[in-house]
Backbone atoms as SQL, in Angstrom:
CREATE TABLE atoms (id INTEGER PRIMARY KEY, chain TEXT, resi INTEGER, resn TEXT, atom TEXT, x REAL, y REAL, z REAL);
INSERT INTO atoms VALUES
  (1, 'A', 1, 'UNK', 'N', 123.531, 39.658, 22.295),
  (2, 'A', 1, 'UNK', 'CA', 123.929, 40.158, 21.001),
  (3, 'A', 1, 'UNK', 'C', 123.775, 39.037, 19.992),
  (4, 'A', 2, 'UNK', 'N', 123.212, 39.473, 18.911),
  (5, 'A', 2, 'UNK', 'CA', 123.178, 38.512, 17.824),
  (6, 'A', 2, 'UNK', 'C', 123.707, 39.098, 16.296),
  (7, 'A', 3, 'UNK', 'N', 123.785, 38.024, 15.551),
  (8, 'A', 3, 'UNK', 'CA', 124.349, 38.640, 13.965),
  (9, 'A', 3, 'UNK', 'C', 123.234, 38.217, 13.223),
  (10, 'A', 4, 'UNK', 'N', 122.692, 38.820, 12.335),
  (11, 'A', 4, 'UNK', 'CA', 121.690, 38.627, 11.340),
  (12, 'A', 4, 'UNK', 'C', 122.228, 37.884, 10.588),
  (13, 'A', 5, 'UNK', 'N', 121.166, 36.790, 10.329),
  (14, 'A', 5, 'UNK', 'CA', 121.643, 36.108, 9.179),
  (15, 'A', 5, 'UNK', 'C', 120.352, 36.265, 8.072),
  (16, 'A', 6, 'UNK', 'N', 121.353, 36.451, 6.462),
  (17, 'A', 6, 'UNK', 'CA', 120.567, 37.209, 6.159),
  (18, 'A', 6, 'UNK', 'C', 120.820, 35.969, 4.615),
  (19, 'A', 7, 'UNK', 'N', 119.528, 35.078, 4.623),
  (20, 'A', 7, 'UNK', 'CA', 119.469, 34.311, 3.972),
  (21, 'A', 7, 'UNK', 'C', 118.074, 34.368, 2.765),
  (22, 'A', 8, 'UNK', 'N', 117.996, 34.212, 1.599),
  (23, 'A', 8, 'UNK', 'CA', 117.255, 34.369, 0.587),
  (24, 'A', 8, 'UNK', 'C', 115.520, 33.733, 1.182),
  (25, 'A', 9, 'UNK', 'N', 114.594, 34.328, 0.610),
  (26, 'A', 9, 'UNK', 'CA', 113.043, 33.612, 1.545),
  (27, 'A', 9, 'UNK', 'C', 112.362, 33.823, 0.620),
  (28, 'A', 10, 'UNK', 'N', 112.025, 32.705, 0.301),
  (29, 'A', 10, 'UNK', 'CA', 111.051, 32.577, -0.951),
  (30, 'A', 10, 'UNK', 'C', 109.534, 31.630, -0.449),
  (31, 'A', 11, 'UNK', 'N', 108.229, 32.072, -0.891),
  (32, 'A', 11, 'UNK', 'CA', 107.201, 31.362, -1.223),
  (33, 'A', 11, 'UNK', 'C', 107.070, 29.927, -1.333),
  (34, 'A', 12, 'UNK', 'N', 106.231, 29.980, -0.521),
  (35, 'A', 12, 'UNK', 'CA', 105.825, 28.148, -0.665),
  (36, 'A', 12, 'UNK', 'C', 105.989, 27.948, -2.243),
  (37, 'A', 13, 'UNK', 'N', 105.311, 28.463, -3.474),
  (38, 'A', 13, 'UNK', 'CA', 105.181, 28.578, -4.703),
  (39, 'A', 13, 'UNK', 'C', 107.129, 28.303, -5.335),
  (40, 'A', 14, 'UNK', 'N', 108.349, 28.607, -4.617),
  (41, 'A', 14, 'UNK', 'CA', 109.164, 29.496, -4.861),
  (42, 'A', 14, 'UNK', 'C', 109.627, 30.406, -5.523),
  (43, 'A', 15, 'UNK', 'N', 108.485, 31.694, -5.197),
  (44, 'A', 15, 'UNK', 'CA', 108.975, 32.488, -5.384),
  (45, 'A', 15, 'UNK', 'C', 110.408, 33.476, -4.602),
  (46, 'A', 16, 'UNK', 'N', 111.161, 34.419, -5.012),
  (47, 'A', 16, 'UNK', 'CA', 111.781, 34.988, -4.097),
  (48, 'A', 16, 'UNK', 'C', 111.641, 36.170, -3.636),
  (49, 'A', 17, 'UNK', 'N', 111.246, 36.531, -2.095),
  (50, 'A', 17, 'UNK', 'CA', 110.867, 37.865, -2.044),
  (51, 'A', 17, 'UNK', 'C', 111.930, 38.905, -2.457),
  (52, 'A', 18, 'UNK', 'N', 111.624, 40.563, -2.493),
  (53, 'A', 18, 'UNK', 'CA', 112.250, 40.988, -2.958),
  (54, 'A', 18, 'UNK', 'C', 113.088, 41.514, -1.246),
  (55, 'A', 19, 'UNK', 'N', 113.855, 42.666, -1.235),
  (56, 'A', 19, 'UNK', 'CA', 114.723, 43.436, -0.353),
  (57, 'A', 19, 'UNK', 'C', 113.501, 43.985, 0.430),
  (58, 'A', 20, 'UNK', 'N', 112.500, 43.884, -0.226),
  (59, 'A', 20, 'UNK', 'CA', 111.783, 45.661, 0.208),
  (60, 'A', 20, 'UNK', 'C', 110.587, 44.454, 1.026),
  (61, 'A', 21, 'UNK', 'N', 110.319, 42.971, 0.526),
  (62, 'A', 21, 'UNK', 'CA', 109.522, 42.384, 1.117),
  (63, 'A', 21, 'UNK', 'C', 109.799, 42.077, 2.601),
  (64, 'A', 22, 'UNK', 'N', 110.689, 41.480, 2.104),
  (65, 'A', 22, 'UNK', 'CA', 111.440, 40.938, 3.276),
  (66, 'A', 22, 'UNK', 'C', 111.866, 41.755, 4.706),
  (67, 'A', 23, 'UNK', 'N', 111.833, 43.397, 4.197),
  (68, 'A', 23, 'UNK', 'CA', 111.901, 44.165, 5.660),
  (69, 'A', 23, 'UNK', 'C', 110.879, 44.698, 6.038),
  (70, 'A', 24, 'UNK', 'N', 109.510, 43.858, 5.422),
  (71, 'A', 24, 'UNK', 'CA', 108.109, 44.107, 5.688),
  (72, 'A', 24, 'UNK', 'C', 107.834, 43.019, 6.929),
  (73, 'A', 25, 'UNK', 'N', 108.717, 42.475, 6.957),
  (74, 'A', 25, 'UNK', 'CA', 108.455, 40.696, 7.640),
  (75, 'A', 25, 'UNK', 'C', 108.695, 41.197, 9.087),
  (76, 'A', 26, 'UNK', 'N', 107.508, 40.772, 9.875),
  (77, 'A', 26, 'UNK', 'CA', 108.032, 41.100, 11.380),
  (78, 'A', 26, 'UNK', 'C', 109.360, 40.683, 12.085),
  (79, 'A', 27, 'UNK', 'N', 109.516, 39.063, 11.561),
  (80, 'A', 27, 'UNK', 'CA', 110.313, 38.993, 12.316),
  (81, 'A', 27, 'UNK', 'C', 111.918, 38.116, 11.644),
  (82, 'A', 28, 'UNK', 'N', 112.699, 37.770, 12.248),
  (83, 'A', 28, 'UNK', 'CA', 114.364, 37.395, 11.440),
  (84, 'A', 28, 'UNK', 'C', 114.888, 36.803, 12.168),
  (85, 'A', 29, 'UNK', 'N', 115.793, 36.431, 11.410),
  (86, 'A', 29, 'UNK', 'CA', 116.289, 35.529, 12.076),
  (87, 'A', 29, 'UNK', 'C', 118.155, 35.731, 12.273),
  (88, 'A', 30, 'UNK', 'N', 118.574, 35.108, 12.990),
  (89, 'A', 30, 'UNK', 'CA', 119.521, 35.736, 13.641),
  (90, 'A', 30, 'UNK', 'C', 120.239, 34.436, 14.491),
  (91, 'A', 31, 'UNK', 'N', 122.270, 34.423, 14.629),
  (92, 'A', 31, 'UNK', 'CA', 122.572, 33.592, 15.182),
  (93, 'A', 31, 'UNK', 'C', 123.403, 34.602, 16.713),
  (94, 'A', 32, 'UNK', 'N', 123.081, 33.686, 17.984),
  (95, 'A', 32, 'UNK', 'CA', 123.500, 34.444, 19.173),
  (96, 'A', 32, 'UNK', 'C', 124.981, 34.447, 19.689),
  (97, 'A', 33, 'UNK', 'N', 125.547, 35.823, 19.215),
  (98, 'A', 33, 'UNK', 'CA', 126.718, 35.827, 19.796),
  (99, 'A', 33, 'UNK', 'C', 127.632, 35.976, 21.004),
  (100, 'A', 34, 'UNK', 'N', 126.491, 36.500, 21.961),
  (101, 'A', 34, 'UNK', 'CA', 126.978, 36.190, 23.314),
  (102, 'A', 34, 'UNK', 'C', 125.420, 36.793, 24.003),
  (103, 'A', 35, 'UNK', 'N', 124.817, 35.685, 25.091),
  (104, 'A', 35, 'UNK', 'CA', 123.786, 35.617, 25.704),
  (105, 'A', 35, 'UNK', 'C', 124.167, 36.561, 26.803),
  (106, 'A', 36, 'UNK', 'N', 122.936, 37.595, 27.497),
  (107, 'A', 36, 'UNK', 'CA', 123.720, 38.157, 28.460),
  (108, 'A', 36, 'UNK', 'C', 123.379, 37.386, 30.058),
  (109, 'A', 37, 'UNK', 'N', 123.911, 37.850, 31.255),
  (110, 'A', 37, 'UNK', 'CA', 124.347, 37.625, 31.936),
  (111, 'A', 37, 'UNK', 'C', 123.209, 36.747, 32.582),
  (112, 'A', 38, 'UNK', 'N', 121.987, 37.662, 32.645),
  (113, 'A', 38, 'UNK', 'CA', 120.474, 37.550, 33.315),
  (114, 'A', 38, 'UNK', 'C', 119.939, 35.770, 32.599),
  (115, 'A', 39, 'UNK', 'N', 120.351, 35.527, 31.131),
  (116, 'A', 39, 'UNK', 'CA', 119.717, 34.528, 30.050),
  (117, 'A', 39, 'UNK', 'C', 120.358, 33.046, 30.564),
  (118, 'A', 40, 'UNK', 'N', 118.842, 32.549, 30.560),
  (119, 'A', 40, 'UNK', 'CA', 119.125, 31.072, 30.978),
  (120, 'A', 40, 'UNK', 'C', 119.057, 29.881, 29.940),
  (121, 'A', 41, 'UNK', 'N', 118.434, 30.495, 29.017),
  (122, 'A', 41, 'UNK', 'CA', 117.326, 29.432, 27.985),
  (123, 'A', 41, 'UNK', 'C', 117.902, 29.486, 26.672),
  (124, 'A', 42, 'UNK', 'N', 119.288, 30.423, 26.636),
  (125, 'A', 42, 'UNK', 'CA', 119.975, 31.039, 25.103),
  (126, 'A', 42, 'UNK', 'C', 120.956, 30.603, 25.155),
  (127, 'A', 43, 'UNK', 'N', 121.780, 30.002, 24.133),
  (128, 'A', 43, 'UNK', 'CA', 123.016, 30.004, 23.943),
  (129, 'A', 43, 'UNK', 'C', 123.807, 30.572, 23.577),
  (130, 'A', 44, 'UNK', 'N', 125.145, 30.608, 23.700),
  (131, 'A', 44, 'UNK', 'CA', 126.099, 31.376, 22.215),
  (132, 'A', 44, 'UNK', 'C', 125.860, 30.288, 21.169),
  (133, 'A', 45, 'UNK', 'N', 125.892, 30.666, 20.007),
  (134, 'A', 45, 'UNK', 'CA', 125.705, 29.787, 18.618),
  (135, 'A', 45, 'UNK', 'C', 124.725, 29.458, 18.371),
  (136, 'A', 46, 'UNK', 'N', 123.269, 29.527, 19.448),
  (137, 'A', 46, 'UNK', 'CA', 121.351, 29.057, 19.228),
  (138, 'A', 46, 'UNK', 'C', 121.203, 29.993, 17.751),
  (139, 'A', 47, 'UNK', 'N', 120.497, 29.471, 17.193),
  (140, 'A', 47, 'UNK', 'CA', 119.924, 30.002, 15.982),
  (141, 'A', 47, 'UNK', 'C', 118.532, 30.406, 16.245),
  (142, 'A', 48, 'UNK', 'N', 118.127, 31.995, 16.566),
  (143, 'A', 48, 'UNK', 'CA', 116.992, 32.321, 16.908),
  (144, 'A', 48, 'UNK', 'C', 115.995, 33.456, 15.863),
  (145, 'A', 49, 'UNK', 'N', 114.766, 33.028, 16.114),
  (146, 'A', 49, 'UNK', 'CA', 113.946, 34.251, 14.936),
  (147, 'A', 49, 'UNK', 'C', 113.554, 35.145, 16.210),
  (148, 'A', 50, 'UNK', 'N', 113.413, 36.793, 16.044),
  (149, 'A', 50, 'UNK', 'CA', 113.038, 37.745, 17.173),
  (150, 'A', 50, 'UNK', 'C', 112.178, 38.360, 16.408),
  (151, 'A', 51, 'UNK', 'N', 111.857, 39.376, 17.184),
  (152, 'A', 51, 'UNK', 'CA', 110.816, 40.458, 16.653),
  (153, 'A', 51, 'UNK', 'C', 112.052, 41.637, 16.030),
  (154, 'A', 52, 'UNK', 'N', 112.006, 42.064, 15.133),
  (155, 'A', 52, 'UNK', 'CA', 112.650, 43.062, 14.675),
  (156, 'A', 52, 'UNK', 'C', 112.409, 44.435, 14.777),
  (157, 'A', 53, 'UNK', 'N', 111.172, 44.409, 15.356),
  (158, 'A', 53, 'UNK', 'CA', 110.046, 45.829, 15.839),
  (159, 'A', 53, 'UNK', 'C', 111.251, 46.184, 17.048),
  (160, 'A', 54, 'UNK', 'N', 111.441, 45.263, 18.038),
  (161, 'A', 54, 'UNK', 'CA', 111.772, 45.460, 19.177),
  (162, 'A', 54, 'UNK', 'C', 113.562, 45.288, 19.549),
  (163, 'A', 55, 'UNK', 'N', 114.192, 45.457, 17.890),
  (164, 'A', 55, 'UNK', 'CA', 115.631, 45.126, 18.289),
  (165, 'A', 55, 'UNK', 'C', 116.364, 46.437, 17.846),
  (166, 'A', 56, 'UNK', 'N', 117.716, 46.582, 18.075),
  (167, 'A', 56, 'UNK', 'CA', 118.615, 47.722, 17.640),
  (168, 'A', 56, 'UNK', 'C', 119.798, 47.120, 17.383),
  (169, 'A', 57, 'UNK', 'N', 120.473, 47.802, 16.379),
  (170, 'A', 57, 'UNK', 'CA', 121.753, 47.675, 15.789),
  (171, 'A', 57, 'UNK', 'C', 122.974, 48.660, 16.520),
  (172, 'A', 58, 'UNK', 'N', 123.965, 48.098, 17.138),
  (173, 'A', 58, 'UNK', 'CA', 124.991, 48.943, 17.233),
  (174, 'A', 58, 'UNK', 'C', 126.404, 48.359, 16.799),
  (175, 'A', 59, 'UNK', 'N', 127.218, 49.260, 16.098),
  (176, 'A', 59, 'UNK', 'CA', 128.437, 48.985, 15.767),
  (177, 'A', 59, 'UNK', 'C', 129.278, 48.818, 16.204),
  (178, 'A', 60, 'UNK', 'N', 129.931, 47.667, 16.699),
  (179, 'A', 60, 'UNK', 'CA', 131.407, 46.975, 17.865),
  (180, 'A', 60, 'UNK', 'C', 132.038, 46.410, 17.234),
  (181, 'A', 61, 'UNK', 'N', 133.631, 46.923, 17.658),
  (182, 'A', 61, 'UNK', 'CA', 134.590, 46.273, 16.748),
  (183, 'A', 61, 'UNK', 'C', 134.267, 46.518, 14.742),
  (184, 'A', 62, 'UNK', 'N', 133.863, 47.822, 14.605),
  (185, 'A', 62, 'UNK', 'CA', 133.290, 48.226, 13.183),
  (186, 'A', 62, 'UNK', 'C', 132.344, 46.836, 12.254),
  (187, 'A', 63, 'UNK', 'N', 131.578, 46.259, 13.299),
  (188, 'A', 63, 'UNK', 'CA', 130.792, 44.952, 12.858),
  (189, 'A', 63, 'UNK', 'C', 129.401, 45.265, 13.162),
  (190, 'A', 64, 'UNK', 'N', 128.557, 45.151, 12.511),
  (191, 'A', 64, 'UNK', 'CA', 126.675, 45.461, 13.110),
  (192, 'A', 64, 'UNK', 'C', 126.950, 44.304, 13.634),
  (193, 'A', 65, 'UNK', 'N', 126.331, 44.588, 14.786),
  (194, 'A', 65, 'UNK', 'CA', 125.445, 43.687, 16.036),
  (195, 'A', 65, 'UNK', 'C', 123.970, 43.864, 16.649),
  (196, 'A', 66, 'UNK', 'N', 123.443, 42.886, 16.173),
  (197, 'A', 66, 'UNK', 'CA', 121.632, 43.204, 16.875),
  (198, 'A', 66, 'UNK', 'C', 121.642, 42.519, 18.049),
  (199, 'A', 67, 'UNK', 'N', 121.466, 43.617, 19.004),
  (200, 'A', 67, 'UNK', 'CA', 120.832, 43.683, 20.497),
  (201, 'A', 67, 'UNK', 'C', 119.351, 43.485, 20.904),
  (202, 'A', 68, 'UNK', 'N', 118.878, 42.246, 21.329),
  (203, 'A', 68, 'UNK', 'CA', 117.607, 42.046, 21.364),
  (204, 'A', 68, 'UNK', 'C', 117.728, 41.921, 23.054),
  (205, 'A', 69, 'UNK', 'N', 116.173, 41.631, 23.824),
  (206, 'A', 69, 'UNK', 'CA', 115.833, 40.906, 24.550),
  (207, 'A', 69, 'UNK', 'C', 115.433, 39.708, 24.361),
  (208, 'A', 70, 'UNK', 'N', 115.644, 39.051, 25.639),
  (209, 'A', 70, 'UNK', 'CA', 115.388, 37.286, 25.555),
  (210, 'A', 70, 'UNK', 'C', 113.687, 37.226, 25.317),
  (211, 'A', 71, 'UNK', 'N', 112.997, 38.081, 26.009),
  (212, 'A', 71, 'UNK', 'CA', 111.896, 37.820, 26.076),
  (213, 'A', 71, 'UNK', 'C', 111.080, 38.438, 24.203),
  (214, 'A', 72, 'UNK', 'N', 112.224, 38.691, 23.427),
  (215, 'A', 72, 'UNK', 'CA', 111.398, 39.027, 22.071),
  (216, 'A', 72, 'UNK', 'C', 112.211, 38.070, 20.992),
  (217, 'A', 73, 'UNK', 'N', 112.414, 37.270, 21.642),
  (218, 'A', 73, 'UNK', 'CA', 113.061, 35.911, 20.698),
  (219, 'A', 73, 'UNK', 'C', 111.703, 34.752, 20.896),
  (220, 'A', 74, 'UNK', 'N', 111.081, 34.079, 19.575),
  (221, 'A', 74, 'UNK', 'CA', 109.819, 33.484, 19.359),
  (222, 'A', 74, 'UNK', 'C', 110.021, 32.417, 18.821),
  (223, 'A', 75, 'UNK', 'N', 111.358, 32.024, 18.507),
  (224, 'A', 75, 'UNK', 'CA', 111.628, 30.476, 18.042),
  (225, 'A', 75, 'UNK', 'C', 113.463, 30.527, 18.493),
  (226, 'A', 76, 'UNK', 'N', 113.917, 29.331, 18.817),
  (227, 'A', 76, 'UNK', 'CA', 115.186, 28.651, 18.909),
  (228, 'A', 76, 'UNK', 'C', 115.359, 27.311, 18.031),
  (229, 'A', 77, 'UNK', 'N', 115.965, 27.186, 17.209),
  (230, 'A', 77, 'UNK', 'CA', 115.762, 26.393, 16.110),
  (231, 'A', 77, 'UNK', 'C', 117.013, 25.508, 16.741);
């Protein structure tokens, strides 16, 4: 499970994209709130970018949470 972090992304130029750009963008970035059981290579608290094609949102504890796989996470920062 991870939480989106949902931080402003602007152009080398700086420009700032708009709402509508930015959910054109394959992929996001996101901090991990609990790795599951199977995950060796993730932390709780890793700061990771995933594919967003391949994730889902469900509501726990009335909070969005994005549910990815390990194998569609493409950077650990």
């Amino acid at each position: 499970m991870i939480r989106d972090i949902d931080e402003p992304v602007t152009t080398e130029f700086g420009l700032m994209l708009s709402g509508k750009d930015r959910e054109s963008m394959r992929y996001a970035k996101g901090k991990v709130l609990t790795p599951g059981t199977e995950v060796k290579n993730i932390a709780t608290g890793d700061v990771v970018y995933y594919d967003k094609r391949q994730a889902f949102t469900m509501i726990i504890n009335e909070d969005p949470v994005t549910i990815i796989q390990e194998r569609d996470i493409v950077v650990v920062e």
